[in-house]
MDAnalysis code that builds the backbone (N, CA, C; Angstrom):
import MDAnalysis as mda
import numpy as np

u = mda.Universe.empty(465, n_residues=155, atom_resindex=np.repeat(np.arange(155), 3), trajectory=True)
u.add_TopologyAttr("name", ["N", "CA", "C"] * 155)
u.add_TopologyAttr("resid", np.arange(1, 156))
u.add_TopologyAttr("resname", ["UNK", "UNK", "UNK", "UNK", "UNK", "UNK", "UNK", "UNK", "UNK", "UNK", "UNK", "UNK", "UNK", "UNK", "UNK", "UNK", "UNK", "UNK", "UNK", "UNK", "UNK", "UNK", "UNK", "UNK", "UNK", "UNK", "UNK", "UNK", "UNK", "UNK", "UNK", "UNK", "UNK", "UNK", "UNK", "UNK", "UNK", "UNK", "UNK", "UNK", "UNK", "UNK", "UNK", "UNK", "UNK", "UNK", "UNK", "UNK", "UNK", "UNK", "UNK", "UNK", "UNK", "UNK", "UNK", "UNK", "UNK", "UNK", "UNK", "UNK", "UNK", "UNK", "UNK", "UNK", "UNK", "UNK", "UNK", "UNK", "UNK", "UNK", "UNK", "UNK", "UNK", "UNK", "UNK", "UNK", "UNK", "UNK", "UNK", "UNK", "UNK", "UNK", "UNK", "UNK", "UNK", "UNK", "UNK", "UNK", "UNK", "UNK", "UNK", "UNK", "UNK", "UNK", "UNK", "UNK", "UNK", "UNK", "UNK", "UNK", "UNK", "UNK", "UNK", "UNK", "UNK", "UNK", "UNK", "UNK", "UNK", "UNK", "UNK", "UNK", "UNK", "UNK", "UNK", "UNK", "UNK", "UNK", "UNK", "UNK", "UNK", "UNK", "UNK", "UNK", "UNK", "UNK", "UNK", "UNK", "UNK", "UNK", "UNK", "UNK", "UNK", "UNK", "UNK", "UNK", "UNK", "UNK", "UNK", "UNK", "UNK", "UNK", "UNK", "UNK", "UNK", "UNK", "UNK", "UNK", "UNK", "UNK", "UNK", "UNK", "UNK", "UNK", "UNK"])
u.atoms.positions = np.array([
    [30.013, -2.346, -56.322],
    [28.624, -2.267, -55.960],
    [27.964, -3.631, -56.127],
    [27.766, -3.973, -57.464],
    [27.501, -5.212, -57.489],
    [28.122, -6.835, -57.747],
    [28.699, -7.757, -57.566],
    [29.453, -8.632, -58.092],
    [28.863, -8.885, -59.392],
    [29.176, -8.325, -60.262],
    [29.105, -9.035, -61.303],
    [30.354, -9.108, -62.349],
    [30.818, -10.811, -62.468],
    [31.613, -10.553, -63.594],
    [31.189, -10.799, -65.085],
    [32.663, -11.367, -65.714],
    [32.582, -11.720, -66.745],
    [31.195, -12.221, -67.386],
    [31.413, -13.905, -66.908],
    [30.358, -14.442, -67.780],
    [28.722, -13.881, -67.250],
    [28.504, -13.252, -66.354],
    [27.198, -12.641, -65.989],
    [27.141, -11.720, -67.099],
    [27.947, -10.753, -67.178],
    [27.314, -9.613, -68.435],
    [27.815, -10.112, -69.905],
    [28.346, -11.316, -69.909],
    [27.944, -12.352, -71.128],
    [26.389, -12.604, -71.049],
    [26.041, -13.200, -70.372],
    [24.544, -13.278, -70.476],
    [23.578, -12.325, -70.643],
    [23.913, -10.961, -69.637],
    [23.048, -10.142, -69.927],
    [23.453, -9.309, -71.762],
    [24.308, -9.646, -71.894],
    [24.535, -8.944, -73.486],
    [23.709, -9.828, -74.566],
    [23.566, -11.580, -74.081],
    [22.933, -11.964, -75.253],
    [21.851, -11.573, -75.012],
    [21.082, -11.574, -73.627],
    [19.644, -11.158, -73.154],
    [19.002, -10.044, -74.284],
    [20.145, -8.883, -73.886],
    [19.607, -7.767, -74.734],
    [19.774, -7.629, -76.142],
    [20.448, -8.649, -76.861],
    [20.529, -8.895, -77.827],
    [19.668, -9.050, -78.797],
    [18.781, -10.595, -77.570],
    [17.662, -11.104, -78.166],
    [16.468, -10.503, -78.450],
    [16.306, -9.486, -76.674],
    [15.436, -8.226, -76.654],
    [15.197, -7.203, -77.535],
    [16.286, -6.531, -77.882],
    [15.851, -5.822, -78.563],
    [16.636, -5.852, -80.336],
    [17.471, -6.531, -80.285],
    [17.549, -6.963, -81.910],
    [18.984, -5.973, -81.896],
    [19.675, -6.929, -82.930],
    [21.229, -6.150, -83.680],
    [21.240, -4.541, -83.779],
    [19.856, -4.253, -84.489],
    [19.740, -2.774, -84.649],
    [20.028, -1.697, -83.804],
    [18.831, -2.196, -82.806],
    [18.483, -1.249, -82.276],
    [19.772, -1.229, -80.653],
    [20.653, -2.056, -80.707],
    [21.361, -2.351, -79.593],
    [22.332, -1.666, -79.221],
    [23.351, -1.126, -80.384],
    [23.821, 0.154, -80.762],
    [23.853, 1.587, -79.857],
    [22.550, 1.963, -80.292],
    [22.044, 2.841, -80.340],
    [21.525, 2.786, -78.329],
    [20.681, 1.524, -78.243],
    [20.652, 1.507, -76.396],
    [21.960, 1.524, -75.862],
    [23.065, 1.219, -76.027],
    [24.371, 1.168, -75.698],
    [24.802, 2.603, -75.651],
    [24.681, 3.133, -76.310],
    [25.026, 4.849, -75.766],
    [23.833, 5.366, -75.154],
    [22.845, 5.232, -75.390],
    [21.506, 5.930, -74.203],
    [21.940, 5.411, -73.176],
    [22.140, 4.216, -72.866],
    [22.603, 3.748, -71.192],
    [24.231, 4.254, -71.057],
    [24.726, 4.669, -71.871],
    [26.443, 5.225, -71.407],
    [25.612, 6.637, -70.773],
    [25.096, 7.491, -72.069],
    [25.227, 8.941, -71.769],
    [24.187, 8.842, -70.259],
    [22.936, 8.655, -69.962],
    [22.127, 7.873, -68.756],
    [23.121, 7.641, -67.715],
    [24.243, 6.754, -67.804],
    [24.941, 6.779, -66.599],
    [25.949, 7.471, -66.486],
    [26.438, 8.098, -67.345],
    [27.639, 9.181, -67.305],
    [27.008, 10.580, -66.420],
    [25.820, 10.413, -66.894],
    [24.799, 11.581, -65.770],
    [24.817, 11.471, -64.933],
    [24.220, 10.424, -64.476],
    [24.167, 10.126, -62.964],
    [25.214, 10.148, -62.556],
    [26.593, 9.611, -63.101],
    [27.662, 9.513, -62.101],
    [28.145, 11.502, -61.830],
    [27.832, 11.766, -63.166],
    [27.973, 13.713, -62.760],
    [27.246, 14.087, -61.533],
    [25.944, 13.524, -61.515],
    [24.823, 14.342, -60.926],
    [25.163, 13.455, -59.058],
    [25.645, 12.429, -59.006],
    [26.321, 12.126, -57.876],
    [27.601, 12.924, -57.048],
    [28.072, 13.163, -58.442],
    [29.252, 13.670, -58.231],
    [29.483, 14.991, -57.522],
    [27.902, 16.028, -58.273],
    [27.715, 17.320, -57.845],
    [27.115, 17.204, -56.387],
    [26.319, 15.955, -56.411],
    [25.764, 16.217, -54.809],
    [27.057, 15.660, -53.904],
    [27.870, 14.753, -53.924],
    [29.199, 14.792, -53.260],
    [29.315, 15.799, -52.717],
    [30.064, 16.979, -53.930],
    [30.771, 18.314, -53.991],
    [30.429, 19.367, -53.111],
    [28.753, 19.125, -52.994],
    [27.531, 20.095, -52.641],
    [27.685, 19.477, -51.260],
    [27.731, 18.560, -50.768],
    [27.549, 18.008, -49.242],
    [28.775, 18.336, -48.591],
    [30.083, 18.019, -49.188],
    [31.133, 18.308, -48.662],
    [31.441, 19.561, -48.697],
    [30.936, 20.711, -49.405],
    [30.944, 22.021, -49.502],
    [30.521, 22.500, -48.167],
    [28.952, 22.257, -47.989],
    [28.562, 22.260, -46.971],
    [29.588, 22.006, -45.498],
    [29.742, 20.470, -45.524],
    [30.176, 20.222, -44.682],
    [31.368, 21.039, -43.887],
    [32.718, 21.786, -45.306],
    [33.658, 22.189, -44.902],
    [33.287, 23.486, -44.468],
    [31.886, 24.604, -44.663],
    [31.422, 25.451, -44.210],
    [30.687, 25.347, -42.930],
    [30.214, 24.305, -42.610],
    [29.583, 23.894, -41.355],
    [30.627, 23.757, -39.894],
    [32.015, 23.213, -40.299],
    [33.315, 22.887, -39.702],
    [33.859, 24.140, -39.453],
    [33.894, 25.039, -40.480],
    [34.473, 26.447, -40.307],
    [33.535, 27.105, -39.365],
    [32.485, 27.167, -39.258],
    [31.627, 28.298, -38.381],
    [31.801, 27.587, -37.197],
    [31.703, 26.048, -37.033],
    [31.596, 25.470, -35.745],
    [32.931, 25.814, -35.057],
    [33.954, 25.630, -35.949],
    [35.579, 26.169, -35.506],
    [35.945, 27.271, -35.051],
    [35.043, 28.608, -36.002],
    [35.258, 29.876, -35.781],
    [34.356, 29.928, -34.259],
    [33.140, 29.805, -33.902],
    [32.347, 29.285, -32.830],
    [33.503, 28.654, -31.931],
    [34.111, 28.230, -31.731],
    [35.040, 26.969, -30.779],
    [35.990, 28.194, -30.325],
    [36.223, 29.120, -31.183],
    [37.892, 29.738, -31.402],
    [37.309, 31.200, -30.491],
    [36.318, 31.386, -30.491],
    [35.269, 33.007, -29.629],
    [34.791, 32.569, -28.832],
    [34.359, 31.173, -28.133],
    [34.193, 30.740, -26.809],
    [35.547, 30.514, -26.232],
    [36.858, 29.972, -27.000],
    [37.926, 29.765, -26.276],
    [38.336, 31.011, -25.984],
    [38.671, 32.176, -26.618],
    [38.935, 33.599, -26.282],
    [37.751, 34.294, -25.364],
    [36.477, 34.320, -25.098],
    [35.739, 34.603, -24.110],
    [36.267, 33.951, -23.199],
    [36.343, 32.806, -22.912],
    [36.869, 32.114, -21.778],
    [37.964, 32.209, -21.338],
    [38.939, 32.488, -21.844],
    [40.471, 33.149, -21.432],
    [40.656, 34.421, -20.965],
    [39.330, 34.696, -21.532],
    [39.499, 36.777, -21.302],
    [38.852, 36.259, -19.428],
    [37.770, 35.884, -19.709],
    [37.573, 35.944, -18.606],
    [38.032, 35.312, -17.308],
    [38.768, 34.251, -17.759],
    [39.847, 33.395, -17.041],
    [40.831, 34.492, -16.279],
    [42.053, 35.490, -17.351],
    [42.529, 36.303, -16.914],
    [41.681, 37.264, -16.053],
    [40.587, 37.500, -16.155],
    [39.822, 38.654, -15.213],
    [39.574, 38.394, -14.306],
    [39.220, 37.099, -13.747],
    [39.178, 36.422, -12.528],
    [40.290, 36.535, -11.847],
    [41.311, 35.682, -12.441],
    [42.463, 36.135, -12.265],
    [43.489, 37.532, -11.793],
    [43.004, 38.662, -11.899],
    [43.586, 39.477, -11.671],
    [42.173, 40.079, -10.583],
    [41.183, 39.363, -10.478],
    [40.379, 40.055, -9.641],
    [40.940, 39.265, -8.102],
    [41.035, 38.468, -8.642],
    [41.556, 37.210, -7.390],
    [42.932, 38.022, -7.122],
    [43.798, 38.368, -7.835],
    [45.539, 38.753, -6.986],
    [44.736, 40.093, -6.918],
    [44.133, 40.593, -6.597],
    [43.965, 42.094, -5.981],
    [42.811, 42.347, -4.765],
    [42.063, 41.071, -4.588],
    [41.258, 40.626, -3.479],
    [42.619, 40.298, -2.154],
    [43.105, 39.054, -3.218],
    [44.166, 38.550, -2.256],
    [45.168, 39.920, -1.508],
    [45.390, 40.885, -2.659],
    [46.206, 41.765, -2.043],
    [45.802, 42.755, -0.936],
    [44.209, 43.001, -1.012],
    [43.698, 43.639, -0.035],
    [43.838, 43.077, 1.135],
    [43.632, 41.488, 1.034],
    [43.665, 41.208, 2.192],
    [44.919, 40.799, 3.274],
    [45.734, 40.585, 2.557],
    [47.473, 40.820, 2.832],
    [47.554, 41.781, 3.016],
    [46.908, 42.991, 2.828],
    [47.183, 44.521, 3.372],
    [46.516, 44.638, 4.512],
    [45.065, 44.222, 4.782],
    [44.268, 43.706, 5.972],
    [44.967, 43.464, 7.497],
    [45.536, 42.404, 6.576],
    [45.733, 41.320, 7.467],
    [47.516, 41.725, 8.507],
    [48.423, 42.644, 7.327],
    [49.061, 43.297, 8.152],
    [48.885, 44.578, 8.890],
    [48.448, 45.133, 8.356],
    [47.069, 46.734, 9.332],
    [46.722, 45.871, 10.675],
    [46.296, 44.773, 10.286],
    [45.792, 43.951, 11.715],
    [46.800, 44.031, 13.047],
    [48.094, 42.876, 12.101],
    [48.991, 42.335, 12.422],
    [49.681, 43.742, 13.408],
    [49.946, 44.910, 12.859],
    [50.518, 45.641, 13.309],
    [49.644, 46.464, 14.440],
    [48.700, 46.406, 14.188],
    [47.914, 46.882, 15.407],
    [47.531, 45.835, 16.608],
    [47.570, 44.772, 16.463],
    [48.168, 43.509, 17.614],
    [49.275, 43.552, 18.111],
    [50.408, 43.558, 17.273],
    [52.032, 44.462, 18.138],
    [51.899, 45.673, 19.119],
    [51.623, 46.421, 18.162],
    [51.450, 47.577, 19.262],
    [50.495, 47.489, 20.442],
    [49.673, 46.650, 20.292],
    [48.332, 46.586, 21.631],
    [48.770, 45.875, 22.350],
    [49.881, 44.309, 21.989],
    [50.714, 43.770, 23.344],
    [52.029, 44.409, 23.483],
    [52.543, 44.971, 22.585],
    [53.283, 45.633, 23.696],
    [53.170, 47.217, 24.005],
    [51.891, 47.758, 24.381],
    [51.973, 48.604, 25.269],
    [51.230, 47.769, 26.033],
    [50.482, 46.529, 25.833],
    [50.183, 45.952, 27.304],
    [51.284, 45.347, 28.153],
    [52.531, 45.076, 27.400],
    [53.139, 44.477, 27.853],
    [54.348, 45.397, 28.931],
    [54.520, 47.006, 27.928],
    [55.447, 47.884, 28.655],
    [54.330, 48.763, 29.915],
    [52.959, 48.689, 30.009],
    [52.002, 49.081, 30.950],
    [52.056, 48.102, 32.254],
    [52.507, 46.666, 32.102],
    [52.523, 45.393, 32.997],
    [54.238, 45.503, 33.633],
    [54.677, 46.322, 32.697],
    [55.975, 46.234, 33.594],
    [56.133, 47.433, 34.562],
    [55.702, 48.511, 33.973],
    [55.676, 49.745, 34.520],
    [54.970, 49.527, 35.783],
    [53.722, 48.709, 35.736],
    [53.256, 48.397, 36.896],
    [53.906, 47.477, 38.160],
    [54.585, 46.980, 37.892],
    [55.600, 45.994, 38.176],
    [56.490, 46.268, 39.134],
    [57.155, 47.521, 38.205],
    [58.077, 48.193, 38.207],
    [57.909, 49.085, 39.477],
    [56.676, 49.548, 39.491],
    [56.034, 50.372, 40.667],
    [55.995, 49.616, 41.551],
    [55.311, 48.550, 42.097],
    [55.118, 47.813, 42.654],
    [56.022, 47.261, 43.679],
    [57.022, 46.899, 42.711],
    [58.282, 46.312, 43.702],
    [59.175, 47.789, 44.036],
    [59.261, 48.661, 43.458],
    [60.251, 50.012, 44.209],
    [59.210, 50.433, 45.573],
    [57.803, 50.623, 45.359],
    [57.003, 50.969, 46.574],
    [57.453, 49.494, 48.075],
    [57.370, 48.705, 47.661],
    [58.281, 47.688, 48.816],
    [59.407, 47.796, 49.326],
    [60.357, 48.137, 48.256],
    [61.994, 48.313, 48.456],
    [61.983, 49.412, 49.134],
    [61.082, 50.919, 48.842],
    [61.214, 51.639, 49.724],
    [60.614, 51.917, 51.133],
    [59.851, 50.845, 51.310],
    [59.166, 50.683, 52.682],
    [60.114, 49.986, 53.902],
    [60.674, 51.184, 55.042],
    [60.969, 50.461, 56.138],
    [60.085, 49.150, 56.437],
    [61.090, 48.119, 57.429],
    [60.492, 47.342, 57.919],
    [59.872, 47.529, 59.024],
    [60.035, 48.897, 59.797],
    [58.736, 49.259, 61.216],
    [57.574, 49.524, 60.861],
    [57.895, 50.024, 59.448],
    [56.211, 50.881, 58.928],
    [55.729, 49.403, 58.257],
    [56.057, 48.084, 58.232],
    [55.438, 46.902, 57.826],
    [55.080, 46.788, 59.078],
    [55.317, 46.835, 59.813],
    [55.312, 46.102, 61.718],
    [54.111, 46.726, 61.993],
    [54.141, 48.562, 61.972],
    [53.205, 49.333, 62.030],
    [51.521, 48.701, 61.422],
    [52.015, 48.385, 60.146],
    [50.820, 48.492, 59.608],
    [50.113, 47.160, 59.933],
    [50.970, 46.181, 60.094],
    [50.323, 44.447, 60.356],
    [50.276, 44.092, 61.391],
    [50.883, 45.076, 62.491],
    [50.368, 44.871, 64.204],
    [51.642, 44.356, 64.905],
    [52.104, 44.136, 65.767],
    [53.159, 43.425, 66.484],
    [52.607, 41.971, 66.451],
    [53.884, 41.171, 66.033],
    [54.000, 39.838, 65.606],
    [53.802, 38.609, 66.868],
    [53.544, 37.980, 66.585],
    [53.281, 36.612, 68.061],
    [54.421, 36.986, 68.802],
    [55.904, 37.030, 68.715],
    [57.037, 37.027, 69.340],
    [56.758, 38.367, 70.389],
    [56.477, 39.467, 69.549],
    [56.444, 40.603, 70.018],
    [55.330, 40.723, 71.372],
    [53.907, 40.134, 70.946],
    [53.304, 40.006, 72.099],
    [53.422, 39.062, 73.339],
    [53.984, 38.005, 73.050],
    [54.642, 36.928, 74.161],
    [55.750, 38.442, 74.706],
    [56.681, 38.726, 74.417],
    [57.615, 39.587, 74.994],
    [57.037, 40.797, 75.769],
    [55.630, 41.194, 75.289],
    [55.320, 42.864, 75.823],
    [54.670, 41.925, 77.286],
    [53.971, 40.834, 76.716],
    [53.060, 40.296, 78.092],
    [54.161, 39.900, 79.132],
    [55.415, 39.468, 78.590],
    [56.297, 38.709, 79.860],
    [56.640, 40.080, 80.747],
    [56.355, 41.454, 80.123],
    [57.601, 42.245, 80.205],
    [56.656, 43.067, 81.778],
    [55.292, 42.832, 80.408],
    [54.045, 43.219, 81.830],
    [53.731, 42.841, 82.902],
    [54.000, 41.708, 83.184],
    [53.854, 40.720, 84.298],
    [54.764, 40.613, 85.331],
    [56.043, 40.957, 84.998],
    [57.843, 41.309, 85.527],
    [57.333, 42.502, 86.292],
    [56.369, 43.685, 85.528],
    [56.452, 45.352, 86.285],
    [55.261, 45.359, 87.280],
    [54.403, 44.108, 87.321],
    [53.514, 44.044, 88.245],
    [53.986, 43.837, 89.749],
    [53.445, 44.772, 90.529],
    [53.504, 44.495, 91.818],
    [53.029, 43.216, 92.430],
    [53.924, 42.644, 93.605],
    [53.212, 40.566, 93.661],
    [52.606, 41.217, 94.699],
])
């Protein structure tokens, strides 16, 4: 605390020497022991008393640290399992979907053939007179009926 050596409390011993005399010097020599033997107790207890404190202040703040970390985990996991069962709905969604898109192209797809299918047998089974029929006699055909008309005319 303070530097003081040797010859300093040489001096202060003759000081108090002179001060207060052979007698009575004794006798101040244990009032200032028992005086500071107190204080160093009465330091000592407020130490004890602060760090008491302190290690009770550490514990509640710890126990505090240790019920926010477990609130927060609880609810970590709850998220968590709210999230894989959102997710799972929608993976269930999403194939309900999936499977009702299969089935909608292909019955569009077996409806496009069927039509198809119709389509080209109604041709295959159509003579080629009943095409002639229906689209008229062809350029060839009328050059031939006109030559044929003109041959049966009387000159």
């Amino acid at each position: 605390m303070f530097d003081i050596g040797m010859p300093e409390l040489m001096v202060i011993f003759i000081v108090a020497l002179l001060v207060f005399g052979p007698k009575k010097l004794p006798e101040l020599g244990r009032t200032l022991g028992k005086g500071l033997g107190e204080l160093k107790k009465a330091f000592q207890d407020i130490k004890e008393s602060v760090e008491e404190e302190f290690k009770e202040t550490t514990s509640e703040i710890r126990e505090t640290v240790a019920d926010v970390k477990k609130q927060i985990e609880s609810e970590v996991k709850e998220t968590g399992k709210t999230l894989d069962n959102t997710l799972q709905e929608v993976k269930e969604d999403l194939e309900a979907e999936s499977t009702e898109i299969r089935k909608t192209l292909d019955n569009t797809i077996t409806d496009s053939k069927k039509q198809t299918e119709t389509e080209s047998s109604e041709t295959n089974t159509t003579p080629d007179v009943n095409l002639k029929e229906h689209r008229g006699p062809t350029t060839d055909e009328k050059t031939r009926d006109n030559q044929h008309t003109n041959n049966n005319k009387p000159a």
